[in-house]
C-alpha positions as CSV (number, residue, x, y, z in Angstrom):
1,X,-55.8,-4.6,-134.7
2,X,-55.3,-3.9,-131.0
3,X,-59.3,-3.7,-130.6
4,X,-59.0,-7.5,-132.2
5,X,-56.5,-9.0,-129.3
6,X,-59.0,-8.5,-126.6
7,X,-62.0,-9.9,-127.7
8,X,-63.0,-13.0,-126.8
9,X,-65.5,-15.5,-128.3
10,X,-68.3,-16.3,-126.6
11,X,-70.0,-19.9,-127.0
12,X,-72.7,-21.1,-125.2
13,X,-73.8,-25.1,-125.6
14,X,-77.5,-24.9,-125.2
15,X,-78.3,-28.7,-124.3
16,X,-82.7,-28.8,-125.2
17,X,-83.3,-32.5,-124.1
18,X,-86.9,-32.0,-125.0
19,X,-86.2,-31.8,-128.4
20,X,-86.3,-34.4,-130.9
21,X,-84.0,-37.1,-131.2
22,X,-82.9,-38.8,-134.5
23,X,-83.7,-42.5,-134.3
24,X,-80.3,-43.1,-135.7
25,X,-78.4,-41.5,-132.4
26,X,-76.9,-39.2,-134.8
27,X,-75.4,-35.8,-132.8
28,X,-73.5,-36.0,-129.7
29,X,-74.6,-36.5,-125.4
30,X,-73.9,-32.7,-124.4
31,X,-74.7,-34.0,-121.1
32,X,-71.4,-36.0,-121.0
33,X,-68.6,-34.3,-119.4
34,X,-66.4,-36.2,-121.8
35,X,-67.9,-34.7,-124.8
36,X,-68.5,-31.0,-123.4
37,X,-63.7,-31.4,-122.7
38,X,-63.6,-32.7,-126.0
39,X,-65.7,-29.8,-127.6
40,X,-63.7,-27.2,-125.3
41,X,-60.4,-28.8,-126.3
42,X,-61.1,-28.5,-130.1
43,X,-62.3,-25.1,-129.6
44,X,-59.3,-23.9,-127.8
45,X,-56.9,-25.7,-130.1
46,X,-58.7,-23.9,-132.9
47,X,-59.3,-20.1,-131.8
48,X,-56.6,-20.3,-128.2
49,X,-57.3,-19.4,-124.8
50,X,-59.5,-16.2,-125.9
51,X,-63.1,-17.9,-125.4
52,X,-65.5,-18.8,-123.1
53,X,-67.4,-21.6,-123.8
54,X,-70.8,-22.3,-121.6
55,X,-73.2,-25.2,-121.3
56,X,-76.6,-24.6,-120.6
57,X,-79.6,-27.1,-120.0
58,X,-82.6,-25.6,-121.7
59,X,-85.0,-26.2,-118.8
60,X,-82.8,-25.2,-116.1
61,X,-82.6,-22.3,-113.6
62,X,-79.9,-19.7,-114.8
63,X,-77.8,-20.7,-111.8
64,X,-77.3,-24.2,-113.7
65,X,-74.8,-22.5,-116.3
66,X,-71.7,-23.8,-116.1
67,X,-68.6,-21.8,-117.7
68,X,-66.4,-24.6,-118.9
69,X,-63.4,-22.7,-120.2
């Protein structure tokens, strides 16, 4: 169980703004900052401080990752 206690969970939001959209705005703006804290809060509240959670824009440079938690 120790091996357990020092993993952490990885989660990376990959934001593809090319892709199609649902004419009924269904799924959420990951390019608001309100809704990337949100997402991070739930996940935290859920699995604790053990995770890192990442948002990526699809298109973007690798340098346009941003770690959020």
């Amino acid at each position: 169980m120790l091996l357990l206690a020092k993993q952490v969970i990885q989660i990376t939001i990959v934001d593809d703004s090319k892709g199609e959209k649902c004419d009924a705005h269904c799924g959420l703006d990951w390019s608001s900052p309100q809704v990337i804290a949100l997402a991070g809060q739930r996940i935290k509240d859920r699995f604790g401080d053990k995770i890192e959670l990442a948002y990526l824009f699809y298109l973007a440079s690798p340098s346009h990752i941003r770690h959020i938690l």
